[in-house]
N, C-alpha and C positions, 0 to 999 in steps of 0.2 A: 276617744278612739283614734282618733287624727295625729294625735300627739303621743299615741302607745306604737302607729305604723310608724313613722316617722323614728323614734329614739332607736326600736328594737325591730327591725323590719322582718316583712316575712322569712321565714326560716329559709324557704327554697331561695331567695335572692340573696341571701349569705353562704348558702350552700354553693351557688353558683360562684360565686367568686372564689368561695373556696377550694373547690375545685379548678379551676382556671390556677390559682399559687401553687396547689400542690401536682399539677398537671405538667406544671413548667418546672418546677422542682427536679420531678421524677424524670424527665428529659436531658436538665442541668445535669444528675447526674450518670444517668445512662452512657451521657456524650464521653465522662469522666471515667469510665469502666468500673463503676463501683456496682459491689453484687448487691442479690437483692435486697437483704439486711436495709444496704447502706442506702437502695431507694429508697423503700419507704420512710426511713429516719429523715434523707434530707428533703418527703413530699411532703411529713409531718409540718417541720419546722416552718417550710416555704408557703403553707395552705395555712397554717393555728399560728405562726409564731407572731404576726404584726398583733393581733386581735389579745393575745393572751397575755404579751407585754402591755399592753392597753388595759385592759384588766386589771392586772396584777397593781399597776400605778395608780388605779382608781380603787382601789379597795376593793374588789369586787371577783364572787367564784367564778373565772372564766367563761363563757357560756359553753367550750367545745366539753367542757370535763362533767358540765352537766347535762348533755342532751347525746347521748353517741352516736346521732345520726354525722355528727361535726366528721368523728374518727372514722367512720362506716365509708363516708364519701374521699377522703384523703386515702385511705386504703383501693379503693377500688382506682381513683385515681394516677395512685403509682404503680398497681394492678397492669393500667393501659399503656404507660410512660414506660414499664418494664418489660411488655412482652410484644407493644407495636411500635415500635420507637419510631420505626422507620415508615411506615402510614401515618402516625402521627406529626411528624415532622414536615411532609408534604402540604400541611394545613397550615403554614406560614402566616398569611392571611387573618383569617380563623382566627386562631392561636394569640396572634398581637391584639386583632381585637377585642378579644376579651378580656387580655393583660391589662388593656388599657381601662375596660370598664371596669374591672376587677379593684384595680388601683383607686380608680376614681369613689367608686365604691366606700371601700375600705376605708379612704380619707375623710369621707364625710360621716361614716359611720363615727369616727374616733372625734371626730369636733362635734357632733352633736353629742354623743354620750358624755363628752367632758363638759360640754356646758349644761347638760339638764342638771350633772354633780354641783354646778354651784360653782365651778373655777372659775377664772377668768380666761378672757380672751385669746390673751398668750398661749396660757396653758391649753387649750380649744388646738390653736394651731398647732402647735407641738405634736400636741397625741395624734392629730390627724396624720400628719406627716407620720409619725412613728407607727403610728397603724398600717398604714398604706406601705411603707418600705420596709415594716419590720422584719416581715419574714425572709424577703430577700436579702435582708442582712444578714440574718442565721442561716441562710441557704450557706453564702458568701464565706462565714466563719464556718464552718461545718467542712468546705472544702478550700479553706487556701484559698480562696480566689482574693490577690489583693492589686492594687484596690477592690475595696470591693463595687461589682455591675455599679449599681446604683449611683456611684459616683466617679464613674468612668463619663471619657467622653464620648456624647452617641444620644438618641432621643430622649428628651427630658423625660425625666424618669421620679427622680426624687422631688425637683421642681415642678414638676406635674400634679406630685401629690399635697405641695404647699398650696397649688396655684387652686386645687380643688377647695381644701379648709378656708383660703383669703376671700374665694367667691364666697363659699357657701356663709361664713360670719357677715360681710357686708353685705352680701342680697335679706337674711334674716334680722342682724343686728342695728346693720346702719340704713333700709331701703325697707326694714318691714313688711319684704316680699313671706308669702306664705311657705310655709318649712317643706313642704311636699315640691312645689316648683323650683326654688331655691336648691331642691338637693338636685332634680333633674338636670337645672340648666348647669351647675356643676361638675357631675359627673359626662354631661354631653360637651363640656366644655372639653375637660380633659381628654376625650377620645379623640376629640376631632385633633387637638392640636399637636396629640403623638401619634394620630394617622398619617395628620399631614407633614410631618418631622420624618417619620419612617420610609411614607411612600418618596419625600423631596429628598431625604438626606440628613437636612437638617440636624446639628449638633449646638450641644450649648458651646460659647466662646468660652475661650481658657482665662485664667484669669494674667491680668495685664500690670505690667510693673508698673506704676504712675511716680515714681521717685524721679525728680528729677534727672537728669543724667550729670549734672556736677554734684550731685549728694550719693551717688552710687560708690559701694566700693570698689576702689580700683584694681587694678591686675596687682599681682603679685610680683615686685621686680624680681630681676635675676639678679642673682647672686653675682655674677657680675657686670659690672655697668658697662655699655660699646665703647672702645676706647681705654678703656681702665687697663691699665697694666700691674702684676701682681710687684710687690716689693719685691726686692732681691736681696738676700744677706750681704752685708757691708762683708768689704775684704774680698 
């Protein structure tokens, strides 16, 4: 029973975070002036899209296409992202925290279902991560946003969702902690560390050129060199 809560958890605790994706979705695009068509399309993508790509790469009928409470809640969702935008937005607060468990969520959801398939560990991490940001990718592609969030710079986001699947495989794989504590302290891992990212500032660093600087290419000279004088026709 231990090992049925754990793969496939209760439905309302996936609901929750499903809604939390398609909550922010619905927001994304409100902010954007897209009608209401175009909310629910991008609270769809932003709430089902991590989860169903996850799926789909595991062979398996997505859960949201078999149960429609999935669609029921992403609906009512961009429902409130549509018509309160503006009360909902004052939940700042709110709002990121549950981004943040949501994510956290979502990442361990995708490495534990990839590893009860029998893959390996790599593949574990991958799908976590793709679980956890998928949707926000298709939020991102859906409108032009490029880069897309996720790996812009600003509170770990995408690395937040690897840093969930690397705890949850070594507290299970490598420490033989129990699968149930193992997912909590994971996903408590991750809230804290984009609470405390968000409330301090905190941003991931950019990446850094380590080329030496006599291996670098150099400027482009000028076409003509200081001092150069052009030739001048003979006669």
């Amino acid at each position: 029973m231990l090992a049925d809560l754990i793969v496939n958890p209760p439905l309302w605790i996936e609901l929750s975070a499903v809604v939390a994706g398609a909550l922010t979705g619905a927001l994304f695009a409100a902010r954007r002036g897209l009608d209401l068509v175009g909310i629910v399309a991008i609270a769809i993508v932003a709430g089902l899209g991590g989860g169903m790509i996850r799926d789909i790469l595991l062979s398996t009928v997505p859960a949201a296409l078999e149960d429609p409470a999935y669609l029921v809640a992403v609906i009512a969702a961009a429902a409130v992202g549509a018509f309160f935008a503006s009360a909902v937005q004052r939940l700042r607060w709110p709002l990121s925290g549950l981004e943040s468990l949501s994510l956290g969520l979502f990442a361990v959801i995708g490495t534990q279902k990839t590893l009860s398939a029998g893959l390996p560990i790599a593949a574990a991490l991958l799908l976590g991560v793709i679980t956890g940001i998928g949707g926000s990718l298709l939020r991102d592609l859906f409108t032009g946003e490029v880069p897309p969030e996720a790996f812009q710079r600003g509170a770990p986001f995408a690395s937040a969702a690897a840093l969930a699947s690397v705890v949850y495989v070594v507290l299970v794989q490598g420490a033989h902690v129990q699968k149930l504590t193992a997912e909590i302290a994971a996903i408590a891992l991750v809230f804290l560390v984009r609470s405390m990212a968000i409330w301090r500032g905190w941003t991931m660093p950019p990446a850094t050129d380590l080329t030496p600087r006599r291996l670098r290419p150099r400027e482009r000279p000028s076409d003509e060199e200081p001092g150069e004088e052009e030739p001048t026709a003979a006669g």
